[in-house]
C-alpha positions as CSV (number, residue, x, y, z in Angstrom):
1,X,15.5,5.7,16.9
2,X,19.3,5.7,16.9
3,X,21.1,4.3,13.7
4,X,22.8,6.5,10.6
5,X,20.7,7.5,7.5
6,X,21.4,8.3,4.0
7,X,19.9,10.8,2.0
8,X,18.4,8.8,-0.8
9,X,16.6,10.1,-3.9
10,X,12.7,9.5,-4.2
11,X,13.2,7.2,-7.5
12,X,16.0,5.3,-5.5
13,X,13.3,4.4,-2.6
14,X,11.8,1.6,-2.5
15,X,9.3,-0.6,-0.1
16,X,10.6,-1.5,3.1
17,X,13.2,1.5,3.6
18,X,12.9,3.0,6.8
19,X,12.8,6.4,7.2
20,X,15.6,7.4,9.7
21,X,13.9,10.8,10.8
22,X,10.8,12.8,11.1
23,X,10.3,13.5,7.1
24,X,8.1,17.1,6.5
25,X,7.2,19.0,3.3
26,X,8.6,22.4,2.7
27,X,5.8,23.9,5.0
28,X,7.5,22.0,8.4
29,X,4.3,19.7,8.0
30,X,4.8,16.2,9.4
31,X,4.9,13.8,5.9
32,X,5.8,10.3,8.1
33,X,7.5,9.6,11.2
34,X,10.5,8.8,12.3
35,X,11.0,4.4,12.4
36,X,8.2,4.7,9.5
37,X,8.4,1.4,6.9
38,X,8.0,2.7,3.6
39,X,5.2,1.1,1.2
40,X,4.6,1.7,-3.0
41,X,1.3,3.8,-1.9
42,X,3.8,6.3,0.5
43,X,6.3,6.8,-2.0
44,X,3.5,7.8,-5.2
45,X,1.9,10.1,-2.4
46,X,5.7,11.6,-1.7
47,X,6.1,12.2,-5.2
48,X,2.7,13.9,-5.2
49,X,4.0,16.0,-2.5
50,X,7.2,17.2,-4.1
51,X,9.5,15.4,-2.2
52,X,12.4,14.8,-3.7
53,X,14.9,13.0,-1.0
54,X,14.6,10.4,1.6
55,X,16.7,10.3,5.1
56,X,16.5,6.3,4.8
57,X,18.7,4.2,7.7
58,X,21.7,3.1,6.5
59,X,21.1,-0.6,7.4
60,X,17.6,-1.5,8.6
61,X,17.9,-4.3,11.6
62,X,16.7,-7.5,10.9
63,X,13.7,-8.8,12.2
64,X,13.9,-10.9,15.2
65,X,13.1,-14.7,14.3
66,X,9.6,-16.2,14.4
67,X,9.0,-18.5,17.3
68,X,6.5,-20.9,16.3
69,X,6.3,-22.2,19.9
70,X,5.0,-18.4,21.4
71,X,3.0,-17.9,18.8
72,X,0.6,-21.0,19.3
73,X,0.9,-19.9,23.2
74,X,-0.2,-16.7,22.5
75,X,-3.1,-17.4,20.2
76,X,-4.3,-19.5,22.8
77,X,-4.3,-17.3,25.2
78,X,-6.0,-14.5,22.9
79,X,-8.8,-17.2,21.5
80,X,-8.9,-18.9,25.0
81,X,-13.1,-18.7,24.5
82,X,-13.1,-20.7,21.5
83,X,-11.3,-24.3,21.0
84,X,-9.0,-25.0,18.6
85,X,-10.9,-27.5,16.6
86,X,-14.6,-26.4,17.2
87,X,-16.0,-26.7,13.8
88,X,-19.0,-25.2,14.9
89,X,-17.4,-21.9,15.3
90,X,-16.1,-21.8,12.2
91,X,-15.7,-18.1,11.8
92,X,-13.4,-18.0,14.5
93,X,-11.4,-20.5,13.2
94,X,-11.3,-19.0,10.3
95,X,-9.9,-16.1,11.9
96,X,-7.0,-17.8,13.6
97,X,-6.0,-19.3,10.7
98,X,-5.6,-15.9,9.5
99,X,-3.7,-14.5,12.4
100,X,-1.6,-17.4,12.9
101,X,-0.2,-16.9,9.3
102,X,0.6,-13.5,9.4
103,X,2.3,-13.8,12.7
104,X,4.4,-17.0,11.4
105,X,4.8,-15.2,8.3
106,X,3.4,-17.8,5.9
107,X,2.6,-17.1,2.6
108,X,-0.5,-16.4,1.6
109,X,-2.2,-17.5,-1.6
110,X,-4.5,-14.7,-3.5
Protein backbone atom coordinates (compact mmCIF):
# COMPACT_ATOMS: atom_id res chain seq x y z
CA UNK A 1 0.00 0.00 0.00
CA UNK A 2 1.59 3.30 -1.08
CA UNK A 3 0.25 6.53 0.55
CA UNK A 4 1.91 8.70 3.67
CA UNK A 5 0.90 7.98 7.36
CA UNK A 6 0.84 9.80 10.46
CA UNK A 7 1.68 8.72 13.70
CA UNK A 8 -1.45 9.16 15.63
CA UNK A 9 -2.12 8.64 19.33
CA UNK A 10 -4.38 5.58 20.38
CA UNK A 11 -7.10 8.07 22.06
CA UNK A 12 -6.92 10.07 18.78
CA UNK A 13 -7.99 6.83 16.61
CA UNK A 14 -10.96 6.21 15.68
CA UNK A 15 -13.18 3.70 13.42
CA UNK A 16 -12.40 3.65 9.92
CA UNK A 17 -8.60 4.87 10.04
CA UNK A 18 -6.49 2.79 8.08
CA UNK A 19 -3.53 1.58 9.25
CA UNK A 20 -0.73 2.70 6.79
CA UNK A 21 1.81 -0.26 7.84
CA UNK A 22 2.22 -3.58 9.40
CA UNK A 23 1.46 -2.52 13.24
CA UNK A 24 3.34 -5.08 15.97
CA UNK A 25 3.69 -5.11 19.76
CA UNK A 26 6.95 -4.58 21.36
CA UNK A 27 7.68 -8.35 20.90
CA UNK A 28 7.90 -7.82 16.72
CA UNK A 29 4.45 -9.80 16.87
CA UNK A 30 2.07 -8.88 14.00
CA UNK A 31 -0.99 -6.74 15.87
CA UNK A 32 -2.90 -5.89 12.19
CA UNK A 33 -1.83 -5.58 8.82
CA UNK A 34 -0.84 -3.20 6.62
CA UNK A 35 -4.41 -1.64 4.53
CA UNK A 36 -6.24 -2.79 7.89
CA UNK A 37 -9.74 -0.68 8.57
CA UNK A 38 -9.82 0.07 12.08
CA UNK A 39 -13.05 -0.87 14.20
CA UNK A 40 -14.10 0.25 18.17
CA UNK A 41 -13.42 -3.61 19.11
CA UNK A 42 -9.48 -3.26 17.45
CA UNK A 43 -8.78 -0.16 19.17
CA UNK A 44 -10.00 -1.49 23.09
CA UNK A 45 -7.96 -4.72 22.15
CA UNK A 46 -4.80 -2.17 21.22
CA UNK A 47 -5.15 -0.52 24.30
CA UNK A 48 -5.15 -3.83 26.03
CA UNK A 49 -1.99 -4.47 24.32
CA UNK A 50 -0.13 -1.35 25.29
CA UNK A 51 -0.04 0.32 22.22
CA UNK A 52 0.20 3.62 22.46
CA UNK A 53 0.53 5.03 18.61
CA UNK A 54 -1.03 4.43 15.35
CA UNK A 55 0.84 4.80 11.76
CA UNK A 56 -2.75 5.88 10.25
CA UNK A 57 -2.74 7.07 6.26
CA UNK A 58 -2.72 10.53 5.93
CA UNK A 59 -5.88 10.60 3.73
CA UNK A 60 -7.73 7.32 3.26
CA UNK A 61 -9.08 7.14 -0.62
CA UNK A 62 -12.56 7.31 -1.13
CA UNK A 63 -14.54 4.54 -1.92
CA UNK A 64 -15.33 4.02 -5.45
CA UNK A 65 -19.20 4.79 -6.17
CA UNK A 66 -21.98 2.07 -5.98
CA UNK A 67 -23.34 0.99 -9.28
CA UNK A 68 -26.71 -0.06 -8.79
CA UNK A 69 -26.80 -1.38 -12.35
CA UNK A 70 -23.69 -4.20 -11.66
CA UNK A 71 -24.87 -4.98 -8.60
CA UNK A 72 -28.38 -6.45 -9.73
CA UNK A 73 -26.15 -8.09 -12.65
CA UNK A 74 -24.07 -9.69 -10.33
CA UNK A 75 -26.63 -10.93 -7.82
CA UNK A 76 -28.20 -12.52 -10.72
CA UNK A 77 -25.55 -14.16 -11.75
CA UNK A 78 -24.63 -15.38 -8.07
CA UNK A 79 -28.52 -16.44 -7.35
CA UNK A 80 -28.99 -17.63 -11.04
CA UNK A 81 -30.76 -21.06 -9.31
CA UNK A 82 -33.32 -19.21 -7.64
CA UNK A 83 -35.84 -16.46 -9.33
CA UNK A 84 -36.10 -13.19 -8.22
CA UNK A 85 -39.68 -13.32 -7.03
CA UNK A 86 -40.13 -17.11 -6.11
CA UNK A 87 -42.07 -16.75 -2.95
CA UNK A 88 -41.73 -20.22 -2.37
CA UNK A 89 -38.10 -19.94 -1.71
CA UNK A 90 -38.37 -17.47 0.67
CA UNK A 91 -35.18 -17.97 2.50
CA UNK A 92 -33.32 -17.21 -0.38
CA UNK A 93 -34.91 -14.21 -0.97
CA UNK A 94 -34.52 -13.31 2.18
CA UNK A 95 -30.95 -13.65 1.73
CA UNK A 96 -30.66 -11.37 -1.32
CA UNK A 97 -32.37 -8.91 0.19
CA UNK A 98 -29.63 -8.97 2.60
CA UNK A 99 -26.83 -8.96 0.24
CA UNK A 100 -28.17 -6.52 -2.02
CA UNK A 101 -28.29 -3.95 0.78
CA UNK A 102 -25.00 -4.31 2.04
CA UNK A 103 -23.55 -4.18 -1.41
CA UNK A 104 -25.76 -0.90 -2.30
CA UNK A 105 -24.94 0.30 1.02
CA UNK A 106 -28.52 0.85 2.29
CA UNK A 107 -29.24 1.38 5.70
CA UNK A 108 -30.32 -1.08 7.66
CA UNK A 109 -32.93 -0.86 10.42
CA UNK A 110 -32.12 -2.72 13.93
Amino acid sequence: MNGTYQLTALPDARPGMVLGEVLRDDKGNVLLAQGVVLTEGMLASLARHGVEVLPVLAASPPAPPVDPVRVQERLDRIFRKHERDNHGDWATGILRRYVEDFRLQREIAR
